[in-house]
C-alpha positions in Angstrom: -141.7 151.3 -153.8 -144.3 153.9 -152.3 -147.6 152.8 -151.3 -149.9 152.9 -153.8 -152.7 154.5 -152.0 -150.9 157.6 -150.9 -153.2 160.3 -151.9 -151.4 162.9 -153.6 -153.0 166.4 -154.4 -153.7 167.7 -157.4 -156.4 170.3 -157.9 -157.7 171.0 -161.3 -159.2 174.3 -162.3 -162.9 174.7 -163.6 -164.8 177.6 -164.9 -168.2 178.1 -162.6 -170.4 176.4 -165.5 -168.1 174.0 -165.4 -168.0 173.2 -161.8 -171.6 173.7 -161.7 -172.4 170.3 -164.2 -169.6 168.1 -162.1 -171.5 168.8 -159.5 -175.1 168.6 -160.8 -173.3 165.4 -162.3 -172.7 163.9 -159.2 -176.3 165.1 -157.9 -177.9 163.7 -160.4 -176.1 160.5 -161.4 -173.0 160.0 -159.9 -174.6 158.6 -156.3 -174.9 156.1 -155.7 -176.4 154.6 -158.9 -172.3 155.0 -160.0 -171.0 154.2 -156.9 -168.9 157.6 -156.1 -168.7 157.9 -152.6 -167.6 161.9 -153.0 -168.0 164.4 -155.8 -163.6 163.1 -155.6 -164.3 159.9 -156.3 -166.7 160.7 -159.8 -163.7 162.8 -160.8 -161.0 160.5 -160.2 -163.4 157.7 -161.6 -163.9 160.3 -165.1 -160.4 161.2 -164.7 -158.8 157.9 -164.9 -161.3 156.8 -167.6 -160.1 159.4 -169.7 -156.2 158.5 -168.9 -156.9 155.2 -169.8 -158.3 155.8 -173.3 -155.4 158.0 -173.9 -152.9 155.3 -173.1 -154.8 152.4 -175.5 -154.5 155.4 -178.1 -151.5 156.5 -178.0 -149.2 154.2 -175.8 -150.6 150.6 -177.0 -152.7 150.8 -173.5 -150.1 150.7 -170.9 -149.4 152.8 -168.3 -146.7 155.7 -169.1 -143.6 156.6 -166.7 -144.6 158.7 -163.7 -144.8 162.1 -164.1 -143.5 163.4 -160.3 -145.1 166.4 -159.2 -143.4 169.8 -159.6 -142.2 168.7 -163.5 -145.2 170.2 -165.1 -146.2 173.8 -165.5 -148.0 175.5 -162.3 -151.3 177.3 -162.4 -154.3 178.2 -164.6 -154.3 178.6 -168.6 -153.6 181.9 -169.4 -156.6 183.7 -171.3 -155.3 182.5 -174.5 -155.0 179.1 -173.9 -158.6 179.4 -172.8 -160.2 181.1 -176.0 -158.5 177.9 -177.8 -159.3 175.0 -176.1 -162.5 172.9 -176.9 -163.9 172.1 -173.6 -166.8 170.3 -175.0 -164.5 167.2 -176.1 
């Protein structure tokens, strides 16, 4: 079994305003009163919140079978994808 505390990379892709407010975010409330260490940590922390409401949605709150890296799609969301997606959710 691997360890789990291997980091593994995975970089997400934010608009400027959005990368702006996670890091006024962690400015302004994310240290230490949150305990993030690194403006990584608050988004791993918001991340994994967010993963964990999905699965108590919509998988009776456990944890789903690894996903290994290289079995999703690569890269940013096309211009479309961006015009339809509600960001503020």
């Amino acid at each position: 079994m691997p360890n789990r505390r291997t980091i593994s990379r995975f970089t997400p892709y934010y608009t400027e305003d959005q990368a702006d407010q996670v890091r006024a975010a962690y400015v302004n409330a994310g240290k230490p009163e949150e305990g993030d260490v690194s403006v990584s940590d608050f988004i791993v922390r918001a991340t994994m919140r967010e993963v964990k409401r999905l699965q108590r949605k919509y998988n009776g709150g456990k944890p789903w079978p690894p996903v290994k890296a290289g079995e999703l799609r690569r890269g940013q969301r096309t211009m479309d994808e961006m015009q339809h997606r509600n960001e503020e959710t």
